[in-house]
N, C-alpha and C positions, 0 to 999 in steps of 0.2 A: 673649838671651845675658847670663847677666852680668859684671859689670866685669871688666874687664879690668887688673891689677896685674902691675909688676914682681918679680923676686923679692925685691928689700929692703921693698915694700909686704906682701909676702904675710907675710915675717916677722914685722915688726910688728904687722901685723892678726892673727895666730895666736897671738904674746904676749898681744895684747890681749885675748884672747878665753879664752886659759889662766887668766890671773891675774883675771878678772874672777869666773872660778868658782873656783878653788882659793883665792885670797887676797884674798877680799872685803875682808876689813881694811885693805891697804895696796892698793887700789884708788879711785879713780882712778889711773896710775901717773906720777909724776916722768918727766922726759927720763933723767935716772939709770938709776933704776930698770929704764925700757922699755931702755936698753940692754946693761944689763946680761942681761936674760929674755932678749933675742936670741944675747946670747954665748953665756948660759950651756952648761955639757956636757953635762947629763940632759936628755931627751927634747927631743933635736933631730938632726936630718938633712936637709943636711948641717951640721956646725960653722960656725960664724960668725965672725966677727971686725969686726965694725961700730962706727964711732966714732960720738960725737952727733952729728955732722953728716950721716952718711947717713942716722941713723935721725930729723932734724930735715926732710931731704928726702922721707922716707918716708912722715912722715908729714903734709903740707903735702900729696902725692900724695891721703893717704886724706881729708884736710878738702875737699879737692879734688871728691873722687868721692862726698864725702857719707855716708863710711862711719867715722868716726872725726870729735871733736873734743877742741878744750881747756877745761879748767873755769879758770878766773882767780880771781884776789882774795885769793889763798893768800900762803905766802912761795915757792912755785915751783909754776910752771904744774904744770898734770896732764890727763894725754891718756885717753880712756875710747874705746871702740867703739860704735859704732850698728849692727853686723850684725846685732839681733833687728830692728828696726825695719825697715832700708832693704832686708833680701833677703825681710822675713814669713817665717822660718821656726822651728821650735817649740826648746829649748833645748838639747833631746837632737839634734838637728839640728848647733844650731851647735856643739856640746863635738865632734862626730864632723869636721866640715868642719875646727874649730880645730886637731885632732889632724894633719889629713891637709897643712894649711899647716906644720906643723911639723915634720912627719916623712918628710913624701911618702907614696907610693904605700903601702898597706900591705892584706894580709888583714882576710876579716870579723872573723877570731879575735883580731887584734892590734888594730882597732879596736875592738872589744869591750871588750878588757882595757886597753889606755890610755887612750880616752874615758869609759872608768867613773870616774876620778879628777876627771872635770871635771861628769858629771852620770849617774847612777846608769840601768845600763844590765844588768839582770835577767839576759839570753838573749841568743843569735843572735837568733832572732826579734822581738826589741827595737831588736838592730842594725840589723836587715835595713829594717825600718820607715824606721828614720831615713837608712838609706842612700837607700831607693826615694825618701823625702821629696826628699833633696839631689839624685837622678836626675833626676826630674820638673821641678824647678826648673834644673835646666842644669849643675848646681855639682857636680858629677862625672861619672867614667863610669869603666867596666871594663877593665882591660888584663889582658896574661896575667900568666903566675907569673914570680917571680923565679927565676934561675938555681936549680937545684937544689930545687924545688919544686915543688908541684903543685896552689898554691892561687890560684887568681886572683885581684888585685888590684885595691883601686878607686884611683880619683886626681883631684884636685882641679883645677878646670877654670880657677879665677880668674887663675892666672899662665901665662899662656900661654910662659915661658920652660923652665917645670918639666913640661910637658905629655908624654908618653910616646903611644904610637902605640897606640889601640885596639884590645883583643881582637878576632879576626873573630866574625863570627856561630855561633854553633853549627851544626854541619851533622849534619840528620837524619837517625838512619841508615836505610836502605833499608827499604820495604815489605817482605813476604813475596813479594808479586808480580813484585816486580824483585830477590829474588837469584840468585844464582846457581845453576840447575836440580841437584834430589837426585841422589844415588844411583840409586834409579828412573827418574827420568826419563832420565839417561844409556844406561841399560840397554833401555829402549823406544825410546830413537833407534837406537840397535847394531841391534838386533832389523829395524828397519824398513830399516838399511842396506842390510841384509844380504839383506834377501829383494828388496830392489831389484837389486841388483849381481847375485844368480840369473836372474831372470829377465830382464835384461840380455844374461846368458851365455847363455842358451836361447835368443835369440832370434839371436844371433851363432855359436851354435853350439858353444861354447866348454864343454868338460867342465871345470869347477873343481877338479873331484879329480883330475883326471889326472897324471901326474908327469911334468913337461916333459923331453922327449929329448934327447939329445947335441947339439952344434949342430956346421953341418959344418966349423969349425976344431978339433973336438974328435975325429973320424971320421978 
């Protein structure tokens, strides 16, 4: 399984993980800076509102768990990520996992298109790759679609607070052997009823085409 983070953890680690691909420049990032990537409005769900001191909790959490440290010696510390290192998993991996701390639950199609900004993702079939990677590894799974939708979504396993109820299993649909009997076959059942219920009547004596008589409240 892997770690296990709050959701002020998973914020932080998904900042960390954003600006380390989009804004290599100002990377490592400030306590500042990391909070502010947490508040910010664009590509975040849900909205934040975190002072340095949760995001100073948060991330003492991730020094903690081995997934996040500080570089010193500067004129202000600065906090970097270790999720290539400590989960092994490939870049296009983490830019898809970082999207999915940041945004929650989303389609292949929307993964696609916002973890391409963090590391260059060609197809579906490029997404799909890095999703099956994050499956195998533990650090997702599938739920169904969002209200009004019809597309199934993945979702991120790390913050067991943000955790959604998994898709059921697909259910296959029936053999040919087990539906439900043709046209034909209904019609050779009749057939065979029928000649049961006759000779039935011939042995009880009973004419079937007869036209039943008055009965004696009617006489």
């Amino acid at each position: 399984m892997p770690d296990s983070l709050n959701s002020h953890e998973a914020r932080v680690l998904g900042v960390l993980i954003e600006k380390a691909f989009t804004t290599p420049d100002q990377y490592p990032l400030t306590l500042n800076a990391l909070t502010n990537g947490c508040n910010q409005k664009s590509n975040r769900n849900p909205q934040a509102d975190y002072g340095e001191a949760e995001v100073t909790v948060a991330l003492d959490g991730l020094r903690f768990k081995h997934i996040a440290g500080a570089l010193t010696g500067g004129r202000a510390e600065r906090w970097r990520h270790t999720a290539l290192e400590h989960f092994g998993i490939s870049e296009r991996a983490l830019a898809v996992l970082g999207e999915l701390l940041l945004r929650g639950a989303q389609s292949r199609g929307e993964l696609r298109t916002r973890a391409s900004r963090m590391q260059p993702i060609g197809s579906l079939e490029e997404l799909a790759e890095a999703v099956n990677e994050l499956q195998q590894a533990g650090f997702v799974q599938r739920i169904g679609p969002a209200p009004g939708s019809r597309a199934e979504r993945w979702q991120q396993l790390l913050s067991e607070e943000d955790v959604q109820e998994a898709a059921p299993a697909e259910v296959p649909l029936p053999s040919p052997s087990t539906r439900a009997p043709q046209v034909p076959d209904l019609e050779a059942r009749v057939t065979h009823l029928e000649q049961q219920l006759t000779l039935l009547a011939k042995q009880l004596g009973v004419d079937l085409g007869a036209t039943p008589g008055p009965s004696p409240e009617e006489t």
